[in-house]
Each structure stands twice: as structure tokens, then as C-alpha cells.
N, CA and C of each residue as an Amber inpcrd file, in Angstrom:
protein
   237
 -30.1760000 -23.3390000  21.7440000 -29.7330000 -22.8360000  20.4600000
 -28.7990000 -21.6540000  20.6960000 -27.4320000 -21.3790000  20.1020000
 -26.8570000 -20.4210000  20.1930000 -27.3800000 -19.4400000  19.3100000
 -26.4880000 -17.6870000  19.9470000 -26.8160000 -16.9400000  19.3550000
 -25.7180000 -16.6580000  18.4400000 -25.9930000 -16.2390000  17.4760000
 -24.8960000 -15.6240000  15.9750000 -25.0070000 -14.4510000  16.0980000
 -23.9720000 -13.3990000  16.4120000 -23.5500000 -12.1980000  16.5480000
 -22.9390000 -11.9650000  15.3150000 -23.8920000 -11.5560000  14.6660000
 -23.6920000 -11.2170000  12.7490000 -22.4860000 -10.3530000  12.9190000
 -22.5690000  -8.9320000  13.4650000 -21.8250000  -8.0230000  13.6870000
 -19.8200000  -8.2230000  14.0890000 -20.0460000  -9.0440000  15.1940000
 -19.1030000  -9.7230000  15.6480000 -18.1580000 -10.8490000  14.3540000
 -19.1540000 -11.1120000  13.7130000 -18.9630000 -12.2870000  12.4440000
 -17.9480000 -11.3520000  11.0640000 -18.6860000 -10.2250000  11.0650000
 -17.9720000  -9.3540000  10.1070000 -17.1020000  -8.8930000  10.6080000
 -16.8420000  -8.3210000  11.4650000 -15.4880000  -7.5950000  12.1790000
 -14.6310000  -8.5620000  12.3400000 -14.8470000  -9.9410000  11.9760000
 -13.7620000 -10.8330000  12.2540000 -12.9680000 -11.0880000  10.9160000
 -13.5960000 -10.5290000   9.8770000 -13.2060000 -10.6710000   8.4810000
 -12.3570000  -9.6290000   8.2740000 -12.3910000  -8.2930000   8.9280000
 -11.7810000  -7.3780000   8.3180000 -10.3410000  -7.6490000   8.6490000
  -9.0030000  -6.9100000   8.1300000  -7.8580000  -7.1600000   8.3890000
  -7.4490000  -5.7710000   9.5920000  -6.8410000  -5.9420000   9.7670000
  -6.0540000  -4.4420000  10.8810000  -5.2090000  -4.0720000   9.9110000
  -4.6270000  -4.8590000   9.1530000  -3.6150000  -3.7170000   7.8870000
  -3.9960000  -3.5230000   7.0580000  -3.2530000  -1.8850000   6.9060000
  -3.5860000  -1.2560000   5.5680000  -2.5450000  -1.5460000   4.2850000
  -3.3130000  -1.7870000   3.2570000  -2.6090000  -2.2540000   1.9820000
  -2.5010000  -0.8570000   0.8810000  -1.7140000  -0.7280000  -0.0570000
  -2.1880000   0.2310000  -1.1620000  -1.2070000   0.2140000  -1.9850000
  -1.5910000   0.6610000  -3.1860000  -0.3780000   0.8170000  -4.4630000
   0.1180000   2.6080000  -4.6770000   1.1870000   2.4350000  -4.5690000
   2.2540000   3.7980000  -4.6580000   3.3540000   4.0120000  -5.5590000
   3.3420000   5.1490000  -5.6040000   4.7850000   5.1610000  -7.1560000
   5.9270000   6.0640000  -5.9710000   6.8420000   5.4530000  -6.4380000
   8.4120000   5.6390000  -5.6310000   9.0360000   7.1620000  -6.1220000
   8.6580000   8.2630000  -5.0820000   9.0880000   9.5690000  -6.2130000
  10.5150000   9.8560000  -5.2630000  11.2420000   9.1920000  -4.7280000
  12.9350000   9.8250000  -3.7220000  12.9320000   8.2250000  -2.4740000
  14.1990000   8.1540000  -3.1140000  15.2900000   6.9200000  -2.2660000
  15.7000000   7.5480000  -1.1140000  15.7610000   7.0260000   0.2500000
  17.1180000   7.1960000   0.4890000  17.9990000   6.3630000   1.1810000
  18.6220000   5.7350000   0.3930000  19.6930000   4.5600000   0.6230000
  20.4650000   4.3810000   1.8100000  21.1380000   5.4440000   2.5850000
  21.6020000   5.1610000   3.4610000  20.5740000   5.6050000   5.0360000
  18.8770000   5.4340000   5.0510000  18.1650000   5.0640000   5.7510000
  17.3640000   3.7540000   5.3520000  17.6690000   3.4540000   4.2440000
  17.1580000   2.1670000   3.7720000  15.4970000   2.7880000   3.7450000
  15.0370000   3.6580000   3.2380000  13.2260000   3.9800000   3.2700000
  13.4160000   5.0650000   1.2330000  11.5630000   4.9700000   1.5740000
  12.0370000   5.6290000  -0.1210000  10.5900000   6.5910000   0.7060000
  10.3790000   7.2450000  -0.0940000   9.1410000   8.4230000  -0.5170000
   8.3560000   7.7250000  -1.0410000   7.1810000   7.3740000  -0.9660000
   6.3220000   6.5690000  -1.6830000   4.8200000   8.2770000  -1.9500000
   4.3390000   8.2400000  -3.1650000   3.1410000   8.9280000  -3.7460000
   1.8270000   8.1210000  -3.0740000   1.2540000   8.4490000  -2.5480000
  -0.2910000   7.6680000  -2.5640000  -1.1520000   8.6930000  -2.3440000
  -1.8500000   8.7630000  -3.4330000  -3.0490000  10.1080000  -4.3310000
  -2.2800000  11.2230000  -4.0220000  -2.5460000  11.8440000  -2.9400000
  -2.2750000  13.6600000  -2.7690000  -0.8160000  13.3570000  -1.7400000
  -1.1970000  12.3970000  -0.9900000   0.2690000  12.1400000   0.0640000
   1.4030000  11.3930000  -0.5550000   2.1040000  12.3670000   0.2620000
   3.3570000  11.7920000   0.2530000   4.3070000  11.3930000   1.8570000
   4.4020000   9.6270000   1.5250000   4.6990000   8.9610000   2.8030000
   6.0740000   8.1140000   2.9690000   7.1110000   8.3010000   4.1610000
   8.3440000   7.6020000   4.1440000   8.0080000   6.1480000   4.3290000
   8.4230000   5.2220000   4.1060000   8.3860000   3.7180000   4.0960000
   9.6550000   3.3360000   4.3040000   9.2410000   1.6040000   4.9000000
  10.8850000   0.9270000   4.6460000  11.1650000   0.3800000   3.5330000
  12.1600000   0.4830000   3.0700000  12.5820000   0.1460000   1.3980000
  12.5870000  -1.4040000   1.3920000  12.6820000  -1.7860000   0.1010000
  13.7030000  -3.0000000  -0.4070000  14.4610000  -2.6800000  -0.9530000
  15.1450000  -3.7390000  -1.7140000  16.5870000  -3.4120000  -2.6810000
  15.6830000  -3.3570000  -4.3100000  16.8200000  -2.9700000  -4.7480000
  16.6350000  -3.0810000  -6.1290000  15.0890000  -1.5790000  -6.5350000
  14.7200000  -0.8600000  -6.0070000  13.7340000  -0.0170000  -6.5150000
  14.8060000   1.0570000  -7.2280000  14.0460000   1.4930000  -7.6460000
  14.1870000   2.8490000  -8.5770000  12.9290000   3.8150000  -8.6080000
  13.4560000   4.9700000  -8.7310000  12.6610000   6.0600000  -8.7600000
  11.6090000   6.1240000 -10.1300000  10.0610000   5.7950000  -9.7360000
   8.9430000   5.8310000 -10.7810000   8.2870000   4.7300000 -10.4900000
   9.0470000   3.6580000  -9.7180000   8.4920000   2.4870000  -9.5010000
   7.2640000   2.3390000  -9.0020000   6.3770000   1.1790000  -9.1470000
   5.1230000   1.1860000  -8.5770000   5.4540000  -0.1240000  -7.2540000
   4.6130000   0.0720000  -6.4090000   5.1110000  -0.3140000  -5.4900000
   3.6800000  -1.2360000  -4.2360000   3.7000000  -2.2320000  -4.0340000
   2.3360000  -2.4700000  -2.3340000   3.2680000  -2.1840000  -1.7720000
   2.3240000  -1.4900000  -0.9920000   3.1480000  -1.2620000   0.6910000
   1.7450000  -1.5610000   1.8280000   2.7970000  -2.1950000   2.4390000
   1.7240000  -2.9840000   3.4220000   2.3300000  -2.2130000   4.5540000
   1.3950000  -1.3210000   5.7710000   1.3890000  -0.4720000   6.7030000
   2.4030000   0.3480000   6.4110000   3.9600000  -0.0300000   7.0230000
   4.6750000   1.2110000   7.1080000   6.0020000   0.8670000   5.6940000
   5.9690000  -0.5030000   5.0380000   6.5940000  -1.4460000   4.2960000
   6.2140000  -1.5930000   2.8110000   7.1310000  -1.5750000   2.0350000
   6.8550000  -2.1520000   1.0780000   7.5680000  -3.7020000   0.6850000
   6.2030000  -4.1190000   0.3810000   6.0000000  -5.3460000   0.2710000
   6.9920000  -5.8210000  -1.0370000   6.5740000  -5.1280000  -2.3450000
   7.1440000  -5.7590000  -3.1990000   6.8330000  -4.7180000  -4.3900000
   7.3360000  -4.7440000  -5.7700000   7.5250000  -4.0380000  -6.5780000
   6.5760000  -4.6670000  -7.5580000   5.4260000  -3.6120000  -8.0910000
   4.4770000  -4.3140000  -9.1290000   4.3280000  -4.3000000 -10.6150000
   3.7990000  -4.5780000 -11.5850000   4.5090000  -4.4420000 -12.7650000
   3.7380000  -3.2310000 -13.3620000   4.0280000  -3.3450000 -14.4780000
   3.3120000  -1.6110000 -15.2500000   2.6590000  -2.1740000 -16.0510000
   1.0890000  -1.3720000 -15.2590000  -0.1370000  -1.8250000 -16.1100000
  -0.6770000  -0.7610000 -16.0370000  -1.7160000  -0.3740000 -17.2430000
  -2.8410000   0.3190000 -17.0330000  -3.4530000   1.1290000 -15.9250000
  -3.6550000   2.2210000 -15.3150000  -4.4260000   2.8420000 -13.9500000
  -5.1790000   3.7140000 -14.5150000  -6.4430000   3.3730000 -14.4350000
  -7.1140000   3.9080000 -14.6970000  -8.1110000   5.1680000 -13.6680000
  -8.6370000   6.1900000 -13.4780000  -9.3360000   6.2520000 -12.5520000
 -10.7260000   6.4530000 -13.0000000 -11.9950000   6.0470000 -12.4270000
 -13.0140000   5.8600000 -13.3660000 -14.2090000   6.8740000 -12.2350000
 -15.0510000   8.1440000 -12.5350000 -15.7740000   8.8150000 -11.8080000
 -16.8460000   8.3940000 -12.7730000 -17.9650000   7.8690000 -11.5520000
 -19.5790000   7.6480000 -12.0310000 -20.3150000   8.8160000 -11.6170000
 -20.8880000   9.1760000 -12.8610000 -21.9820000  10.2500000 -12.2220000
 -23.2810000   9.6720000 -12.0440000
């Protein structure tokens, strides 16, 4: 009978990249990267085309992925 290394089983699920949603506060076009907001930081990325400043944004590790639409953000503290 084999053994199942539960531990081993979960660590195989997790991803190595980091994902997150950011608002676009400074371009700069001729490095092709923008300023991205995420909570208290503020981080350079590689751009796409077409952003504008306010935009919401995934950025996947050092990239943004793609431009997201404007919804609701809520932040919700349980006591």
C-alpha cells in the first residue's frame, strides 16, 4: 500500500505567483511601467497600452495582466 504525503499533496496546489488588484496612481510611457497602489505600497510594474491614471488593474508578479472594471470595494472588519 502506498503512502499519501497529505502535506506534499497541498503544497502542490499552491501557485508560486502572486496575484492582486491595484489602482494605477503615475504612467511612465517612455519605460513602458506605471505606479501601481496596493493598500499602503506603492509598486513599479510593466505596463500595457491603453491604461490611464485611476485605473484598476491584476497584476500578476511584476505585470499587469489586464485592466478590471469598476465595481464596488468594499473593506469589511469582523469583530
Amino acid at each position: 500500500m502506498a503512502t499519501v504525503n497529505i502535506t506534499k499533496q497541498f503544497k502542490s496546489l499552491l501557485t508560486e505567483t502572486v496575484k492582486f488588484r491595484g489602482e494605477v496612481i503615475m504612467i511612465d510611457e517612455t519605460l513602458n511601467r506605471a505606479k501601481v497602489k496596493w493598500g499602503s505600497y506603492n509598486i513599479w510594474v510593466s505596463a500595457i497600452s491603453s491604461l490611464s491614471v485611476g485605473d484598476n488593474v491584476l497584476v500578476e508578479d511584476t505585470s499587469i495582466i489586464s485592466k478590471l472594471p469598476i465595481l464596488p470595494y468594499y473593506d469589511v472588519e469582523v469583530l
